[in-house]
mmCIF file of the C-alpha atoms, coordinates in Angstrom:
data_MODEL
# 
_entry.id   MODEL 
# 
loop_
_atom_site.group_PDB 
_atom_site.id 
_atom_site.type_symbol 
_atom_site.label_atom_id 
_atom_site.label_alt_id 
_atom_site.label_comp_id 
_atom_site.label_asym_id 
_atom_site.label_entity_id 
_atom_site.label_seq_id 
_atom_site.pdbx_PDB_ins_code 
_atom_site.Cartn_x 
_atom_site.Cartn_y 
_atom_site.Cartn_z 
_atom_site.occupancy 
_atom_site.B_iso_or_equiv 
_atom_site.pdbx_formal_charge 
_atom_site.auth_seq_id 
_atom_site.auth_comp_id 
_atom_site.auth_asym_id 
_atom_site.auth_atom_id 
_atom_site.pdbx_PDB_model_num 
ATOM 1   C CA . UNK A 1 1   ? -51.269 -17.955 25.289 1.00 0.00 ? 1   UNK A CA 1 
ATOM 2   C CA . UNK A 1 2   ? -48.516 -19.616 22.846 1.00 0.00 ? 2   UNK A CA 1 
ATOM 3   C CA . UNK A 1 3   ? -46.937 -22.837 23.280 1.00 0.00 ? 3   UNK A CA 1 
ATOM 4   C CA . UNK A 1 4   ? -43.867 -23.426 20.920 1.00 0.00 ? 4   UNK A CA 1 
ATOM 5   C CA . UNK A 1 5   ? -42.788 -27.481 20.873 1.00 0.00 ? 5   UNK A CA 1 
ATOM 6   C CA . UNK A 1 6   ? -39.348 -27.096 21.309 1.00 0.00 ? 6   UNK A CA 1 
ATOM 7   C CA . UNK A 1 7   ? -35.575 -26.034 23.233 1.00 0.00 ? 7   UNK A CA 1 
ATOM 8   C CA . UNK A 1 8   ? -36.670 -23.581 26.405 1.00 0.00 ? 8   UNK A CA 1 
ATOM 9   C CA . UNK A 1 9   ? -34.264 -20.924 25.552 1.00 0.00 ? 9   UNK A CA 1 
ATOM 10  C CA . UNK A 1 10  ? -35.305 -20.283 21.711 1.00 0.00 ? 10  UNK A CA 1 
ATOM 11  C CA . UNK A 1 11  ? -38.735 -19.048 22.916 1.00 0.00 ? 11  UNK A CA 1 
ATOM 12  C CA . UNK A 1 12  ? -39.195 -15.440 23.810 1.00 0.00 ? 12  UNK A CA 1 
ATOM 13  C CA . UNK A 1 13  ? -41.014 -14.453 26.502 1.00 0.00 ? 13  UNK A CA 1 
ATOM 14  C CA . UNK A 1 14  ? -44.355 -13.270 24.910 1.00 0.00 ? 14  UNK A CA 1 
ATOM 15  C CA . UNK A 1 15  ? -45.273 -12.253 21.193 1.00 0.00 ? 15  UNK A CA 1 
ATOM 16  C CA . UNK A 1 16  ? -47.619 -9.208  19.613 1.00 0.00 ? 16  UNK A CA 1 
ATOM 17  C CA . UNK A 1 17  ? -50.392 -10.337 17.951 1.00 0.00 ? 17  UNK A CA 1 
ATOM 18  C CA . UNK A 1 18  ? -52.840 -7.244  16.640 1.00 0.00 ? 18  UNK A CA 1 
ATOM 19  C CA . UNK A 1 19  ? -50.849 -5.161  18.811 1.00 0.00 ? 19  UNK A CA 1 
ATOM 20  C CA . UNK A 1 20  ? -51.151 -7.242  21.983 1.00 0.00 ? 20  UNK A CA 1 
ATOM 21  C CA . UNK A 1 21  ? -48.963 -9.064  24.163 1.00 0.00 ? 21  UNK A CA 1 
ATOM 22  C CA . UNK A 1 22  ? -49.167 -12.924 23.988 1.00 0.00 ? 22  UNK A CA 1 
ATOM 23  C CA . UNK A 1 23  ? -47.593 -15.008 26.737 1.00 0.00 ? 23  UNK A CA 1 
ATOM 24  C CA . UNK A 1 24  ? -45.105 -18.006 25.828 1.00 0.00 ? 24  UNK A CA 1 
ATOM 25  C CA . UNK A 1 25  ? -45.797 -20.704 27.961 1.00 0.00 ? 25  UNK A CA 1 
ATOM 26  C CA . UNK A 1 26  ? -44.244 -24.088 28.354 1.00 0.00 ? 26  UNK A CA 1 
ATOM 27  C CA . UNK A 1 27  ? -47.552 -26.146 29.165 1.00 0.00 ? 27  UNK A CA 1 
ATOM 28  C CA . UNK A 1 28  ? -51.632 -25.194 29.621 1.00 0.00 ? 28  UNK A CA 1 
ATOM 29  C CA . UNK A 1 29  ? -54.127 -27.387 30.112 1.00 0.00 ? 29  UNK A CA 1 
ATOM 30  C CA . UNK A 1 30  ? -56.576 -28.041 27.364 1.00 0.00 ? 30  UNK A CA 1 
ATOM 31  C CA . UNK A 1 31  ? -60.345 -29.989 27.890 1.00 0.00 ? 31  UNK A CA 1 
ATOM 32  C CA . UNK A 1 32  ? -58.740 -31.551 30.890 1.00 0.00 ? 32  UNK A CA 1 
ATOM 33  C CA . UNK A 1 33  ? -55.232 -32.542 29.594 1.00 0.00 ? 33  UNK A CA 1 
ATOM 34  C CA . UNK A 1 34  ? -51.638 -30.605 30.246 1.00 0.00 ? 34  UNK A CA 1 
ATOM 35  C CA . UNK A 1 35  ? -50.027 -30.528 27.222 1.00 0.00 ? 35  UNK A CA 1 
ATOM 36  C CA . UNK A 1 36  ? -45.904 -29.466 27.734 1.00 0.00 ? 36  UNK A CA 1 
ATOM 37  C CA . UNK A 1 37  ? -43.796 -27.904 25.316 1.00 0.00 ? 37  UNK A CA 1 
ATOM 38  C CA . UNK A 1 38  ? -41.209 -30.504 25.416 1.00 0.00 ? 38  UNK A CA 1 
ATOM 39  C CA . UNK A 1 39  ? -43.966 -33.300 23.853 1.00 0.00 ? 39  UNK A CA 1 
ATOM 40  C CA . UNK A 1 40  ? -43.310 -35.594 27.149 1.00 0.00 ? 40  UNK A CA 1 
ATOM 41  C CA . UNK A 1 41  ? -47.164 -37.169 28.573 1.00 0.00 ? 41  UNK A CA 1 
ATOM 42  C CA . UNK A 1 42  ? -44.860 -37.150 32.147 1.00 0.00 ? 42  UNK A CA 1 
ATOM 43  C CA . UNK A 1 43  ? -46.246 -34.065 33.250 1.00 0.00 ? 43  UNK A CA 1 
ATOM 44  C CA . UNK A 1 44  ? -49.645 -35.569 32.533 1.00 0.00 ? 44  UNK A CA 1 
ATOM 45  C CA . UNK A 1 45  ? -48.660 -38.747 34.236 1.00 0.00 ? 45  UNK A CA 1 
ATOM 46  C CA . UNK A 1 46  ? -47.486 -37.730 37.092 1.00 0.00 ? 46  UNK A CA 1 
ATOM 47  C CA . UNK A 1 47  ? -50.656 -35.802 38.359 1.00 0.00 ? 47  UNK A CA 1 
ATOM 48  C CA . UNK A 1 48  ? -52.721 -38.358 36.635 1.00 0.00 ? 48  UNK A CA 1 
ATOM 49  C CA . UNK A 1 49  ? -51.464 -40.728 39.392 1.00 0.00 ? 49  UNK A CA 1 
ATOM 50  C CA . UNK A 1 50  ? -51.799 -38.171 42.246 1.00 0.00 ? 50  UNK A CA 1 
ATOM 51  C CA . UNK A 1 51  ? -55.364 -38.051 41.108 1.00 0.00 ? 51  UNK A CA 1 
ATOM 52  C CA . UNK A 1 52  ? -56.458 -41.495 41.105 1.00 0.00 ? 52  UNK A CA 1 
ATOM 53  C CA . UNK A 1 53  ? -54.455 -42.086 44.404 1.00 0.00 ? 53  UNK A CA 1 
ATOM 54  C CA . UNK A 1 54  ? -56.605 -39.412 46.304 1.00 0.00 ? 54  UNK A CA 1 
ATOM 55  C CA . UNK A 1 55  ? -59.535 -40.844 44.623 1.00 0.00 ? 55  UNK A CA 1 
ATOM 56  C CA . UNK A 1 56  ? -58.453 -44.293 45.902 1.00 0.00 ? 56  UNK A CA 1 
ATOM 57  C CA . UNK A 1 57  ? -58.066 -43.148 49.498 1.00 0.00 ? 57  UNK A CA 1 
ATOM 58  C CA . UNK A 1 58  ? -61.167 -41.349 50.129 1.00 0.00 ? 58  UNK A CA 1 
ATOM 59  C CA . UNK A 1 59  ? -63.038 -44.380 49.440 1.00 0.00 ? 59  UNK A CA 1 
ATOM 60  C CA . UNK A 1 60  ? -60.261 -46.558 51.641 1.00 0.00 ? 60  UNK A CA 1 
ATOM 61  C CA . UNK A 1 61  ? -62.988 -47.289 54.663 1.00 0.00 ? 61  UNK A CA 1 
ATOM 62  C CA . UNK A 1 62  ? -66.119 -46.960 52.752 1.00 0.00 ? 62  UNK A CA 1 
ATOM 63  C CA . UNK A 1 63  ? -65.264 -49.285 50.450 1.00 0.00 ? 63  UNK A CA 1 
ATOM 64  C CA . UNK A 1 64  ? -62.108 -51.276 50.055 1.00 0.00 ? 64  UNK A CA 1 
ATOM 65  C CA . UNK A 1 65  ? -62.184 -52.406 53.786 1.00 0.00 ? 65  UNK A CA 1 
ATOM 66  C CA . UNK A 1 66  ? -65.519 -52.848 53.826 1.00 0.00 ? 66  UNK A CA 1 
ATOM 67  C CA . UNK A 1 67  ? -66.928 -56.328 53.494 1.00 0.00 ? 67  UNK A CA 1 
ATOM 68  C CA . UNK A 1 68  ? -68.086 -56.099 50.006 1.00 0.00 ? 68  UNK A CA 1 
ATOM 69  C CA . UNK A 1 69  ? -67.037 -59.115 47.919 1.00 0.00 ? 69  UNK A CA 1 
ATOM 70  C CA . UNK A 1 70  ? -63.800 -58.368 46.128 1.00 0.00 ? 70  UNK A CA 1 
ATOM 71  C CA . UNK A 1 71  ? -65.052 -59.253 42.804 1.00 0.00 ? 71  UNK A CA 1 
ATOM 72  C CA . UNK A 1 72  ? -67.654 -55.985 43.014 1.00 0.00 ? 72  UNK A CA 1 
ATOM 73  C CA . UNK A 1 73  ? -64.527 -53.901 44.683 1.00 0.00 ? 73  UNK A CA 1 
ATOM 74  C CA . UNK A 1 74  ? -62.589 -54.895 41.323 1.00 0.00 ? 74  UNK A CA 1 
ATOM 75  C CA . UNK A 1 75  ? -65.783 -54.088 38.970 1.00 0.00 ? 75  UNK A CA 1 
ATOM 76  C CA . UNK A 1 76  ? -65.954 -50.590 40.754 1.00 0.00 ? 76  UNK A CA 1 
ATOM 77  C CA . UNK A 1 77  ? -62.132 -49.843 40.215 1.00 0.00 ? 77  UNK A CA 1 
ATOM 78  C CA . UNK A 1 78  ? -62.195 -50.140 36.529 1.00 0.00 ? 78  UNK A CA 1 
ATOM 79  C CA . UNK A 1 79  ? -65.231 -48.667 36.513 1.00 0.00 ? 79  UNK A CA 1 
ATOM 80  C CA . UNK A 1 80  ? -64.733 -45.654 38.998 1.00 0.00 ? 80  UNK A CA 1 
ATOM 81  C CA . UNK A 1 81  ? -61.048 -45.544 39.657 1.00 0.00 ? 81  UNK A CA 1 
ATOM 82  C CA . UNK A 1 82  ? -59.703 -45.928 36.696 1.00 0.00 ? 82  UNK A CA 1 
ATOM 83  C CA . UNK A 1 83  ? -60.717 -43.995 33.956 1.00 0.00 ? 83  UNK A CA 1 
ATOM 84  C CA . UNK A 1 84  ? -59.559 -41.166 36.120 1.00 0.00 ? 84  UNK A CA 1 
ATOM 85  C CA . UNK A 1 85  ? -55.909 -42.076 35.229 1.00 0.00 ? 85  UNK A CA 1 
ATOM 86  C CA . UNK A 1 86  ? -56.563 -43.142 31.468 1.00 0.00 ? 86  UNK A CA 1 
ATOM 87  C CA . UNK A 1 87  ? -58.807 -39.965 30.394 1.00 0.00 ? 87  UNK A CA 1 
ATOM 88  C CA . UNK A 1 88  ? -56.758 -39.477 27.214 1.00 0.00 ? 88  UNK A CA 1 
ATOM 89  C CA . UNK A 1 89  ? -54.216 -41.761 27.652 1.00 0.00 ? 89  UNK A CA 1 
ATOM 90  C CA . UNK A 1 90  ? -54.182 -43.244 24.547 1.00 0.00 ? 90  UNK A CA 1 
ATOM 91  C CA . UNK A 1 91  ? -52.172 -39.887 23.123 1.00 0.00 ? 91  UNK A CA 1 
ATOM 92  C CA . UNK A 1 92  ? -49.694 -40.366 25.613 1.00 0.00 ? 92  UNK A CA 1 
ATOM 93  C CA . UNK A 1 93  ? -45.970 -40.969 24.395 1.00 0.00 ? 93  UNK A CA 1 
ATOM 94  C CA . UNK A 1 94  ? -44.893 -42.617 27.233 1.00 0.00 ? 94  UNK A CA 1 
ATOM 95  C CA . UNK A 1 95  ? -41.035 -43.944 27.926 1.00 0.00 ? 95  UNK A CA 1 
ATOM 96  C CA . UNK A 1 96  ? -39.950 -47.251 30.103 1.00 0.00 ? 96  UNK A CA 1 
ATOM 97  C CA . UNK A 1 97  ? -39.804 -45.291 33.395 1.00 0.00 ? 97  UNK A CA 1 
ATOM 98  C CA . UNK A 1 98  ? -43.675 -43.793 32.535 1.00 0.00 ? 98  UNK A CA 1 
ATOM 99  C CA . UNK A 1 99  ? -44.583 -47.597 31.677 1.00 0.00 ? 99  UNK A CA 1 
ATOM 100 C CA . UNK A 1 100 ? -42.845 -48.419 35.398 1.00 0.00 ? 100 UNK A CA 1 
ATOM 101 C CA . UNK A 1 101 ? -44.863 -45.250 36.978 1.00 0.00 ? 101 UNK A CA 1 
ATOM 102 C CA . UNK A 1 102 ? -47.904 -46.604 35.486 1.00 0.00 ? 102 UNK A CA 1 
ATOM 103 C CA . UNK A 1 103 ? -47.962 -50.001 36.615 1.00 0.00 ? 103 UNK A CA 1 
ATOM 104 C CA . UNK A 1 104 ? -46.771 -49.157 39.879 1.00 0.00 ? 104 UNK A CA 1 
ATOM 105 C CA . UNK A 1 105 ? -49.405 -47.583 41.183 1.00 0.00 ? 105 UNK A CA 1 
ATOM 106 C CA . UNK A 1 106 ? -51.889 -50.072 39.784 1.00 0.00 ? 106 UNK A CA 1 
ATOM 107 C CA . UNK A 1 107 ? -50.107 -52.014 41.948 1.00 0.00 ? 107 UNK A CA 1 
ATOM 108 C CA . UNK A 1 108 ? -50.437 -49.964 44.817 1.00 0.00 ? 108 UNK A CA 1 
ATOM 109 C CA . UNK A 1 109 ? -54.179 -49.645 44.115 1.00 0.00 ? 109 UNK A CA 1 
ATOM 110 C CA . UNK A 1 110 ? -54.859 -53.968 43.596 1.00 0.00 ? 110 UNK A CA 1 
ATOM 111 C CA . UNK A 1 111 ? -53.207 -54.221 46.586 1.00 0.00 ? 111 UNK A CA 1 
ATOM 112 C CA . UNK A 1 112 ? -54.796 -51.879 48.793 1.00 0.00 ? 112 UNK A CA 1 
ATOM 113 C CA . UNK A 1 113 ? -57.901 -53.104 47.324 1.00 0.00 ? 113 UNK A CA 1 
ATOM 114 C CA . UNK A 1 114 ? -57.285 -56.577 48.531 1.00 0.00 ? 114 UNK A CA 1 
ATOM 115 C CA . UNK A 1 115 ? -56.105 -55.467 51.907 1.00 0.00 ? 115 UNK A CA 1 
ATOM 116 C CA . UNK A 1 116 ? -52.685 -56.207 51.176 1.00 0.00 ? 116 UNK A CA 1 
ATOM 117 C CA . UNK A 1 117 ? -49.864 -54.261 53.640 1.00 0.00 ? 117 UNK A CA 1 
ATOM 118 C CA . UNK A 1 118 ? -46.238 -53.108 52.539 1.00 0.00 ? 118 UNK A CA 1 
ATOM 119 C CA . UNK A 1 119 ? -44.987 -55.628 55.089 1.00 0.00 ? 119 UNK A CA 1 
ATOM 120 C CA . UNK A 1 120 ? -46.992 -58.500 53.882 1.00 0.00 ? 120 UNK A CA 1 
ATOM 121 C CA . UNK A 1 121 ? -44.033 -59.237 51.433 1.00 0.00 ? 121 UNK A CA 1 
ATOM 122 C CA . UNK A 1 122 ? -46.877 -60.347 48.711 1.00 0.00 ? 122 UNK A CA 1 
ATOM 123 C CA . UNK A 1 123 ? -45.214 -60.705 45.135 1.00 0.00 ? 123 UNK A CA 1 
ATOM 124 C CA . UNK A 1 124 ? -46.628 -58.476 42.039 1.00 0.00 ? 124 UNK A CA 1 
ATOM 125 C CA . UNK A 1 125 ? -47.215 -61.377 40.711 1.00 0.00 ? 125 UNK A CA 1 
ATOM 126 C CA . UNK A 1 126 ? -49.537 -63.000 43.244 1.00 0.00 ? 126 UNK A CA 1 
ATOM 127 C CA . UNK A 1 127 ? -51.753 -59.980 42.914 1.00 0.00 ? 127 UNK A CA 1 
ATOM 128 C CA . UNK A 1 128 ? -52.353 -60.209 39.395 1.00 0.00 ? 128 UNK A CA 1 
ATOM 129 C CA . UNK A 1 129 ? -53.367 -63.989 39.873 1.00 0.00 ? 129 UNK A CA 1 
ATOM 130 C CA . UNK A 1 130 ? -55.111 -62.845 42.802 1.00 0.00 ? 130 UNK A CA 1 
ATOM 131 C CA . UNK A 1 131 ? -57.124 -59.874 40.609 1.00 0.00 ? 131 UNK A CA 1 
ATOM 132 C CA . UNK A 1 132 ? -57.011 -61.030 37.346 1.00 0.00 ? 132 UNK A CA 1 
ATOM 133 C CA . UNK A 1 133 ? -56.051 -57.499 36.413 1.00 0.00 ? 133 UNK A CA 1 
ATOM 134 C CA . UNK A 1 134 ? -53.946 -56.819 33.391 1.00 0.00 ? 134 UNK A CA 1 
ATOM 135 C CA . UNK A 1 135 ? -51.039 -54.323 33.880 1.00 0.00 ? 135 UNK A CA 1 
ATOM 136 C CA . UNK A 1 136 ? -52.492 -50.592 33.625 1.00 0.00 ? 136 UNK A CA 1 
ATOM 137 C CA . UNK A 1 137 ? -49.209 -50.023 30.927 1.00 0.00 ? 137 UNK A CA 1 
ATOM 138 C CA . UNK A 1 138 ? -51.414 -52.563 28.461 1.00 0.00 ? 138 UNK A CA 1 
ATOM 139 C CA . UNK A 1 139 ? -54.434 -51.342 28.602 1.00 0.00 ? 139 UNK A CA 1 
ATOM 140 C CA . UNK A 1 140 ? -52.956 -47.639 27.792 1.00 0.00 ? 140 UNK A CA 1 
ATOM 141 C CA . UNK A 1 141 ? -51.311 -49.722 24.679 1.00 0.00 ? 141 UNK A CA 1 
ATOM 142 C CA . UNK A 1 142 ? -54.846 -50.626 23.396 1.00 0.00 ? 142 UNK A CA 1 
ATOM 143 C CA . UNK A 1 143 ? -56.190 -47.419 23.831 1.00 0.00 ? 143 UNK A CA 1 
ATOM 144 C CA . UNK A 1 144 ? -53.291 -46.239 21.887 1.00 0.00 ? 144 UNK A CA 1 
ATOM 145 C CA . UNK A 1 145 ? -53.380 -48.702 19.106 1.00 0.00 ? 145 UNK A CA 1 
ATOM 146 C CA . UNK A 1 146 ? -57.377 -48.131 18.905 1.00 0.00 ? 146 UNK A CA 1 
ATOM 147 C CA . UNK A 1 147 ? -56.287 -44.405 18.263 1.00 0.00 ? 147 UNK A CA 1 
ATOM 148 C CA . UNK A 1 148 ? -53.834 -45.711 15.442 1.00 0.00 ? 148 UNK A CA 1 
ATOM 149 C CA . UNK A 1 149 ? -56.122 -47.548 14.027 1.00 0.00 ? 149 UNK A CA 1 
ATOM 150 C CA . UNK A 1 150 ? -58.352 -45.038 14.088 1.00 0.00 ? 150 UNK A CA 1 
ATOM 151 C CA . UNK A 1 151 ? -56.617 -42.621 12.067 1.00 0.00 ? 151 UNK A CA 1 
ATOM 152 C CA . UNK A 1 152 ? -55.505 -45.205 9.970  1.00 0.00 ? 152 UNK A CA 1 
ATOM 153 C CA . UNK A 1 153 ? -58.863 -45.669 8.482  1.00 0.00 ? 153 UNK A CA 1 
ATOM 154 C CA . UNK A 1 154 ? -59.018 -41.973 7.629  1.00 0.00 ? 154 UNK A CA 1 
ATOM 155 C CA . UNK A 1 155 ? -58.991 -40.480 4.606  1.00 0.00 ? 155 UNK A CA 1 
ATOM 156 C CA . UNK A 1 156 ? -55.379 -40.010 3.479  1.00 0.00 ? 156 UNK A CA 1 
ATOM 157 C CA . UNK A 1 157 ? -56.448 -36.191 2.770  1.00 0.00 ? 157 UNK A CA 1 
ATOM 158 C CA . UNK A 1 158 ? -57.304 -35.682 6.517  1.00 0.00 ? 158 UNK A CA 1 
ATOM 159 C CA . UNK A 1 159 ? -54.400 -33.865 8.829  1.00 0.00 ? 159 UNK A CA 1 
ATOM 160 C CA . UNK A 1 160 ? -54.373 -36.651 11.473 1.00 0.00 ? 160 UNK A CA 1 
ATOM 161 C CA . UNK A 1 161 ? -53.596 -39.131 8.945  1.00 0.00 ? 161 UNK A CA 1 
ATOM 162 C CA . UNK A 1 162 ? -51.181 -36.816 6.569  1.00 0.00 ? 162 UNK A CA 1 
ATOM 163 C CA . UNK A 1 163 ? -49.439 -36.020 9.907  1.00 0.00 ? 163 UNK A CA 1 
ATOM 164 C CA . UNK A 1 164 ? -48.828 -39.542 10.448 1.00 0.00 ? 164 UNK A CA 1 
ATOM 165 C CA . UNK A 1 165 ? -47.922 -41.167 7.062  1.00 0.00 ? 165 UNK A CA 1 
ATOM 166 C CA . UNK A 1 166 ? -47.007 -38.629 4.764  1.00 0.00 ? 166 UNK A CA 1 
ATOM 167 C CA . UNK A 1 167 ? -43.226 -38.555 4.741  1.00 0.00 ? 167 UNK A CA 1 
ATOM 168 C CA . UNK A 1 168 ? -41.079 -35.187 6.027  1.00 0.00 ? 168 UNK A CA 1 
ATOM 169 C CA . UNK A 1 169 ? -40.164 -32.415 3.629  1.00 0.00 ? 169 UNK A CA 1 
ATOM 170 C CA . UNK A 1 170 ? -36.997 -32.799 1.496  1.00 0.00 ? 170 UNK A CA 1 
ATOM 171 C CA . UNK A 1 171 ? -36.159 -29.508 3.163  1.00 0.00 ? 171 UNK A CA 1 
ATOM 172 C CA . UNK A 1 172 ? -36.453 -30.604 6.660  1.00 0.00 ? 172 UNK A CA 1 
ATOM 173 C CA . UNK A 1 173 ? -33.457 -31.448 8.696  1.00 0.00 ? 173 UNK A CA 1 
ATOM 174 C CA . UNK A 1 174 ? -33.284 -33.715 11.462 1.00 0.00 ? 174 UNK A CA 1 
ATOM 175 C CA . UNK A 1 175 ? -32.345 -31.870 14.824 1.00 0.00 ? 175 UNK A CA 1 
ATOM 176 C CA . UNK A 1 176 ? -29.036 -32.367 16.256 1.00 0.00 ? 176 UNK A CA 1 
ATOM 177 C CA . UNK A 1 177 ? -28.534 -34.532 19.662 1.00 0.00 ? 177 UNK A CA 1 
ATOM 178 C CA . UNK A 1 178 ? -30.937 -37.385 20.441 1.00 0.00 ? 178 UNK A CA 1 
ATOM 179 C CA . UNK A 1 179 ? -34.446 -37.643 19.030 1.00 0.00 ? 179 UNK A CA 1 
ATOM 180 C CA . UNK A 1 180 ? -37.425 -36.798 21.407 1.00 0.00 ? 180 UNK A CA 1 
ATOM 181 C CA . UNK A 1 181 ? -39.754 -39.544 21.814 1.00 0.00 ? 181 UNK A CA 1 
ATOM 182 C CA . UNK A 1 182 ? -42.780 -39.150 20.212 1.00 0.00 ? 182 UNK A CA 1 
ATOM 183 C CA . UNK A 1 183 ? -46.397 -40.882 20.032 1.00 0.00 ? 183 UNK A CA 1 
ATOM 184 C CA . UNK A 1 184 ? -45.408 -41.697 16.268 1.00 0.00 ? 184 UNK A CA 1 
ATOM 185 C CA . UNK A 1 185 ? -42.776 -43.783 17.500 1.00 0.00 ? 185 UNK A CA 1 
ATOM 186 C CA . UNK A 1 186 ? -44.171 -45.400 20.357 1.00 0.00 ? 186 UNK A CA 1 
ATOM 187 C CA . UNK A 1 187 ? -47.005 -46.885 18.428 1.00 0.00 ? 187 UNK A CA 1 
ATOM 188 C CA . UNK A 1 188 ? -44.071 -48.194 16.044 1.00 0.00 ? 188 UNK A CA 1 
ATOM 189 C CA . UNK A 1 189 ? -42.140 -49.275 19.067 1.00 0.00 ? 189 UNK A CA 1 
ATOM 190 C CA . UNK A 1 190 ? -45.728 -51.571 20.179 1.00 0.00 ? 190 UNK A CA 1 
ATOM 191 C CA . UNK A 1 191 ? -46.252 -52.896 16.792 1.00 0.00 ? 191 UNK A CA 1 
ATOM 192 C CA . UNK A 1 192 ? -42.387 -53.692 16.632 1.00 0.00 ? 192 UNK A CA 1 
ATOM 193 C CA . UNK A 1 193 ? -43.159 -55.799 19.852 1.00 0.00 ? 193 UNK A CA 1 
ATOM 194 C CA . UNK A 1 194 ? -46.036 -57.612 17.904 1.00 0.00 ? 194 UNK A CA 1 
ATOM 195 C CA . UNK A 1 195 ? -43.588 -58.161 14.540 1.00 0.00 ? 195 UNK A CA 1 
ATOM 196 C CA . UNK A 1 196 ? -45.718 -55.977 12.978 1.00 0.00 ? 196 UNK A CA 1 
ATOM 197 C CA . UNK A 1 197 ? -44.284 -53.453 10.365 1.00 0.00 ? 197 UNK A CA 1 
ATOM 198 C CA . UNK A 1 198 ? -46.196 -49.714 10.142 1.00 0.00 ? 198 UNK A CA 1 
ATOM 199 C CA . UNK A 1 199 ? -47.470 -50.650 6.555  1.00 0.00 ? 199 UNK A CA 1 
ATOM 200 C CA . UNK A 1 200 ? -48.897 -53.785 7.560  1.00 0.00 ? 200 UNK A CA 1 
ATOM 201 C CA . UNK A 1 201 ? -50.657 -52.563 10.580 1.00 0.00 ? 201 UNK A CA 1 
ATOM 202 C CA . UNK A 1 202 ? -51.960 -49.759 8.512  1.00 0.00 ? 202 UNK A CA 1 
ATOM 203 C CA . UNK A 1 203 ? -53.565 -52.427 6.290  1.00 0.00 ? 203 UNK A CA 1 
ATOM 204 C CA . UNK A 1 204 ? -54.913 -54.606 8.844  1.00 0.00 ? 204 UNK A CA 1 
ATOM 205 C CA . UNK A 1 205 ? -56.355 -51.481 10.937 1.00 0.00 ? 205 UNK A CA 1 
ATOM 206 C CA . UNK A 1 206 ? -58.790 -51.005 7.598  1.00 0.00 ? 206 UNK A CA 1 
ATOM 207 C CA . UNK A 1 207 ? -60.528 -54.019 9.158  1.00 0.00 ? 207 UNK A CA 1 
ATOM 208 C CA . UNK A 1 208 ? -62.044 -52.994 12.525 1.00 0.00 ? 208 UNK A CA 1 
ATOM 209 C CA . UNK A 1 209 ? -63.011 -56.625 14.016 1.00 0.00 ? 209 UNK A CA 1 
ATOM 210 C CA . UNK A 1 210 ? -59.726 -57.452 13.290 1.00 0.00 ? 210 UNK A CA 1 
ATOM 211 C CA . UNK A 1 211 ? -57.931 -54.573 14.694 1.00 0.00 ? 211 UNK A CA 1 
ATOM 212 C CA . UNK A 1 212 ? -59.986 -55.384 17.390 1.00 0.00 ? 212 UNK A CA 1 
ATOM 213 C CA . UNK A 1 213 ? -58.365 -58.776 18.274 1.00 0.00 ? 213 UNK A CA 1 
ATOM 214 C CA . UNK A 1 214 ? -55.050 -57.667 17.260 1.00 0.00 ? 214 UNK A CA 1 
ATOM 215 C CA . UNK A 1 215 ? -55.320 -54.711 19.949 1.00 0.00 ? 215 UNK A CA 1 
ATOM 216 C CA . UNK A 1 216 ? -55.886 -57.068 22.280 1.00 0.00 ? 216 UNK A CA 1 
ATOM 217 C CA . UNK A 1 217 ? -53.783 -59.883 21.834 1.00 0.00 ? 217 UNK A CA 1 
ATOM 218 C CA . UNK A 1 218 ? -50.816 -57.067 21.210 1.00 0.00 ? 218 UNK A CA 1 
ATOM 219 C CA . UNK A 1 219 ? -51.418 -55.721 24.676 1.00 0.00 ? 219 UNK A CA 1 
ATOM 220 C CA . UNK A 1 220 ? -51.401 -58.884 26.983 1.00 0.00 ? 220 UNK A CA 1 
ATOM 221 C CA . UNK A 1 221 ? -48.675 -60.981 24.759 1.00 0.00 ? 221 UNK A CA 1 
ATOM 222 C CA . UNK A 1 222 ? -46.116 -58.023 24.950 1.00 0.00 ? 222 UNK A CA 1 
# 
């Protein structure tokens, strides 16, 4: 299979390679995660959530209307439940309605984990206080940063970290029509939120117990 990043109808059907036909396809699923051809993590999301949803009702009467204190129920969510929906999550370039998808169905999972009903008209906020849960949407921005920070400690002759700093080609042109979000500029777009500048951040990520912190505090003070 090839996947070309890029407009649909500039892609032919299938290429030879040593003679043999190659299929062009817009998305295939690589060690677990579907990776599209027009660099959106929504088609990822969206079964992400199906996913942990199923996994959250076939344990509905065993366990979250059981008896079991709801301190342990919470413990076995983050535990269990969620790492379901954030298996790579921290390479997702995710938009304000992905952020809204996100949290929503943490939402739908706190409540149903504290017994909550639609028609119980409890506010989102309540449940947090109730769960002491951060919203899913920051903990996928710590996992992200600890990615950034990651590479950022590289060595500037690595891919992952030429990729990311190394400015564009004097030959390259930017594409007409509105740019397509990217991971790149989501991570600038959290450290933006945090008044931190990319060269900055790239310093302070050289210091892991810092990063650490920073991570951290980013993610619950945005």
């Amino acid at each position: 299979m090839v996947q070309a990043l890029g407009p649909a109808e500039d892609v032919p059907p299938s290429l030879q390679v040593c003679g043999q036909d190659v299929q062009c396809v817009d998305e295939f699923t690589y060690v677990g995660v579907l990776i599209h051809s027009s660099c959106s993590s929504e088609p990822e999301i969206r079964p992400r959530c199906a996913m942990t949803r199923t996994a959250m009702q076939k344990l509905d009467h065993r366990l979250w209307r059981s008896h079991i204190a709801t301190s342990t129920k919470l413990h076995l969510y983050n535990i269990y439940i969620l790492p379901i929906m954030l298996y790579a999550s921290e390479c997702w370039t995710v938009n304000k309605a992905d952020v809204l998808r996100i949290d929503a169905l943490d939402q739908w999972c706190l409540r149903r984990i504290l017994g909550f009903k639609r028609l119980d008209f409890v506010r989102n906020e309540d449940v947090r206080h109730a769960t002491q849960q951060p919203p899913l949407s920051s903990n996928v921005k710590t996992r992200r940063l600890y990615l950034f920070g990651h590479i950022a400690r590289m060595s500037e002759s690595t891919d992952a970290s030429r990729i990311l700093f190394e400015p564009p080609s004097e030959v390259w042109t930017k594409p007409h029509g509105r740019p397509r979000n990217s991971w790149f500029r989501t991570v600038t777009n959290d450290l933006a939120n945090s008044y931190t500048g990319l060269p900055e951040a790239r310093e302070a990520a050289q210091d892991w117990v810092y990063w650490r912190m920073f991570t951290k505090h980013s993610a619950t003070h945005s």
